[in-house]
C-alpha positions as CSV (number, residue, x, y, z in Angstrom):
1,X,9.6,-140.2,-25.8
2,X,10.0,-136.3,-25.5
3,X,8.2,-135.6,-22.1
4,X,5.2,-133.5,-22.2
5,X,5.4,-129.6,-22.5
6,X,2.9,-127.1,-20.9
7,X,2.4,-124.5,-23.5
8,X,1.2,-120.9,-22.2
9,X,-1.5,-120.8,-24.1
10,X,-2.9,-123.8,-22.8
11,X,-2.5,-123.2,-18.8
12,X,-5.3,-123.1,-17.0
13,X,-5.1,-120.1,-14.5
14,X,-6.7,-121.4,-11.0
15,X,-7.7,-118.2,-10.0
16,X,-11.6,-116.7,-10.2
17,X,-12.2,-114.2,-13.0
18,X,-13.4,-112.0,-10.1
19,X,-10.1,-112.3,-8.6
20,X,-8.4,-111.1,-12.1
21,X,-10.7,-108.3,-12.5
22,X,-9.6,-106.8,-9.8
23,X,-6.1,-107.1,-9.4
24,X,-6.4,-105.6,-13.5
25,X,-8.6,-102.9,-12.1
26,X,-6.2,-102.0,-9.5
27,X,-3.4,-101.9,-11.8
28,X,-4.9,-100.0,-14.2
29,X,-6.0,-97.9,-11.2
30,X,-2.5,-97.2,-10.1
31,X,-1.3,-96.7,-13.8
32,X,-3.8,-93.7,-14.2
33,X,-3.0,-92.3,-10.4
34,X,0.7,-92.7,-11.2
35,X,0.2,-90.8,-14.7
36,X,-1.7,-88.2,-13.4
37,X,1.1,-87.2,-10.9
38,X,3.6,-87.2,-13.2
39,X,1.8,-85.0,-15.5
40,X,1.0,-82.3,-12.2
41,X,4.7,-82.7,-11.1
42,X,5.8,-81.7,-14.8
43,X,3.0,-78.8,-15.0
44,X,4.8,-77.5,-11.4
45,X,8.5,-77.6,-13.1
46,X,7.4,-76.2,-16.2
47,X,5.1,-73.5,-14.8
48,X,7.8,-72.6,-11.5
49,X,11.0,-72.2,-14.5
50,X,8.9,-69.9,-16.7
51,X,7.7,-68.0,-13.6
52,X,11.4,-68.1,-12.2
53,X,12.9,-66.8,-15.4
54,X,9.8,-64.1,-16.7
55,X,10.4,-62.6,-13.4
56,X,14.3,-62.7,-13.1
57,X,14.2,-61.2,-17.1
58,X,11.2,-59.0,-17.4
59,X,10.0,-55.8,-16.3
60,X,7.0,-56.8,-15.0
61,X,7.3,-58.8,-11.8
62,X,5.4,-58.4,-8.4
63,X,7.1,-57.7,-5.2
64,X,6.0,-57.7,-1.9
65,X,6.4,-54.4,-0.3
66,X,7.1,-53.8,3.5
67,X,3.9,-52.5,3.9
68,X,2.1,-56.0,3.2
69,X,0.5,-55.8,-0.3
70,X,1.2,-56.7,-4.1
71,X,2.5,-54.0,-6.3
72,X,3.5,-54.3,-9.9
73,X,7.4,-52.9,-10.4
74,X,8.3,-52.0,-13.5
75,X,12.2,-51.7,-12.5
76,X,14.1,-54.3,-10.4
């Protein structure tokens, strides 16, 4: 006789739903917190290389002056 097989579908999980929920919560928690700083780490790189190159290639970039405030120079 074949012995008997425990299919997936038909364990019984011993934990509490409670105890599910939350773990799922706190994954999906960590998913969202995890997307939203790759998203603001990809928004820095982005914005910091067009900044970086608009400014190493345009005419209009601010410098600070020796005298402690921001003026727009139109020739680098």
């Amino acid at each position: 006789m074949a012995p008997d097989v425990e299919w997936a579908s038909e364990k019984v999980d011993d934990e509490p739903l409670s105890t599910r929920f939350v773990r799922w919560r706190h994954n999906q928690l960590l998913l969202t917190l995890l997307t939203v700083a790759a998203l603001l780490v990809a928004v820095a790189v982005i914005s910091g290389t067009v900044l970086y190159f608009q400014c190493k290639y345009s005419y209009l970039c601010l410098s600070l002056y020796q005298k402690g405030d921001w003026e727009v120079s139109f020739y680098r």
